[in-house]
N, C-alpha and C positions, 0 to 999 in steps of 0.2 A: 291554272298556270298564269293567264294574265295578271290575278293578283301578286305572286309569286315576282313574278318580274318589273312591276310593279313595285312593289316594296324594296328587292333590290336595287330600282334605280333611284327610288326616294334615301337611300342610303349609300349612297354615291360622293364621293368627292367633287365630283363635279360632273359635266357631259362626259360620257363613255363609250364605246365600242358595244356591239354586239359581243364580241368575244367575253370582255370582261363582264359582260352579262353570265353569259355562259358560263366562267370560272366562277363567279361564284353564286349559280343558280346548283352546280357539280350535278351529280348525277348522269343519270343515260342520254343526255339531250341533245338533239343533234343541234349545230349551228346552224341550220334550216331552218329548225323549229322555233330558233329565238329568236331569228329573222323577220318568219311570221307573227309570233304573237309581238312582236315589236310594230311593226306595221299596221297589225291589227289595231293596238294602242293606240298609233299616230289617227288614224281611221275617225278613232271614237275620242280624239283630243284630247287623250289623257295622257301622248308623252309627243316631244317636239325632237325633229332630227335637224342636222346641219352636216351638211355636208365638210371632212377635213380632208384633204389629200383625197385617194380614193378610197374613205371608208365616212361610214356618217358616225358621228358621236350624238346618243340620244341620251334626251333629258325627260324626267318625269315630269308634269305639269299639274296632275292632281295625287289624290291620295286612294285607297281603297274605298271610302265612302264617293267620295267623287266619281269612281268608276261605277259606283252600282247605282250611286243617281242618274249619269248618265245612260247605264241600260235602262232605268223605269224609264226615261225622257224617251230613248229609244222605241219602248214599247207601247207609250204613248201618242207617240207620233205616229205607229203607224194604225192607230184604231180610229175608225170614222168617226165615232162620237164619244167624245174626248170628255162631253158633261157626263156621260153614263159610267163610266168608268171610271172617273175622279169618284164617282159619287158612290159607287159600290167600292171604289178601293175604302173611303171615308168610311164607310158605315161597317166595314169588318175590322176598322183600328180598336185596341186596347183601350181603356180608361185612359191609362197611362200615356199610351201614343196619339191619343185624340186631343188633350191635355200639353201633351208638347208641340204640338202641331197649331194648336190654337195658340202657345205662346210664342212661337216661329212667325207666325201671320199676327200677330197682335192683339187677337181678336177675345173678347171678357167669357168669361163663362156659359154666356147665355147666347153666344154665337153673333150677336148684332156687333156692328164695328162703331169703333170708339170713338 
């Protein structure tokens, strides 16, 4: 759902209502629920509110990849040793995602920096 809501505020005219979340998230959703996953969002920096009259107009701040970086940062943060599990997340990547990862960090073929 948070991506869901998400994506609709990234498709936004501009700062919005919960409601207008609501309208066009449609379905069975209660204005509660978009309350909280809205909140939740602000939580994890991925949408900014502002207070208008008495209602907040929220803005999205990142994108769906944004959001799931932020959970791995998340799930990082909360492991004591942070070298061990970089390093077993590294060595279960793809050819492919080892490869874009090394050209993300800049780093040549043979892993020594440039």
């Amino acid at each position: 759902m948070e991506a869901q809501v998400l994506a609709v505020l990234r498709q936004a005219p501009g700062p919005v209502n919960a409601g207008w979340v609501l309208d066009q998230l449609g379905g069975d959703l209660a204005y509660t629920t978009v309350m909280t996953i809205l909140t939740r969002l602000q939580a994890k920096r991925a949408v900014t509110r502002e207070r208008v009259g008495r209602f907040f107009e929220w803005c999205a701040t990142s994108d769906e990849a944004g959001l799931a970086a932020l959970r791995m940062r998340r799930v990082l943060d909360a492991e004591s040793d942070r070298e061990a599990v970089l390093a077993r997340f590294v060595t279960t990547l793809s050819p492919d995602d080892e490869r874009l990862l090394r050209d993300l960090l800049h780093l040549p073929e043979d892993g020594t920096e440039g």
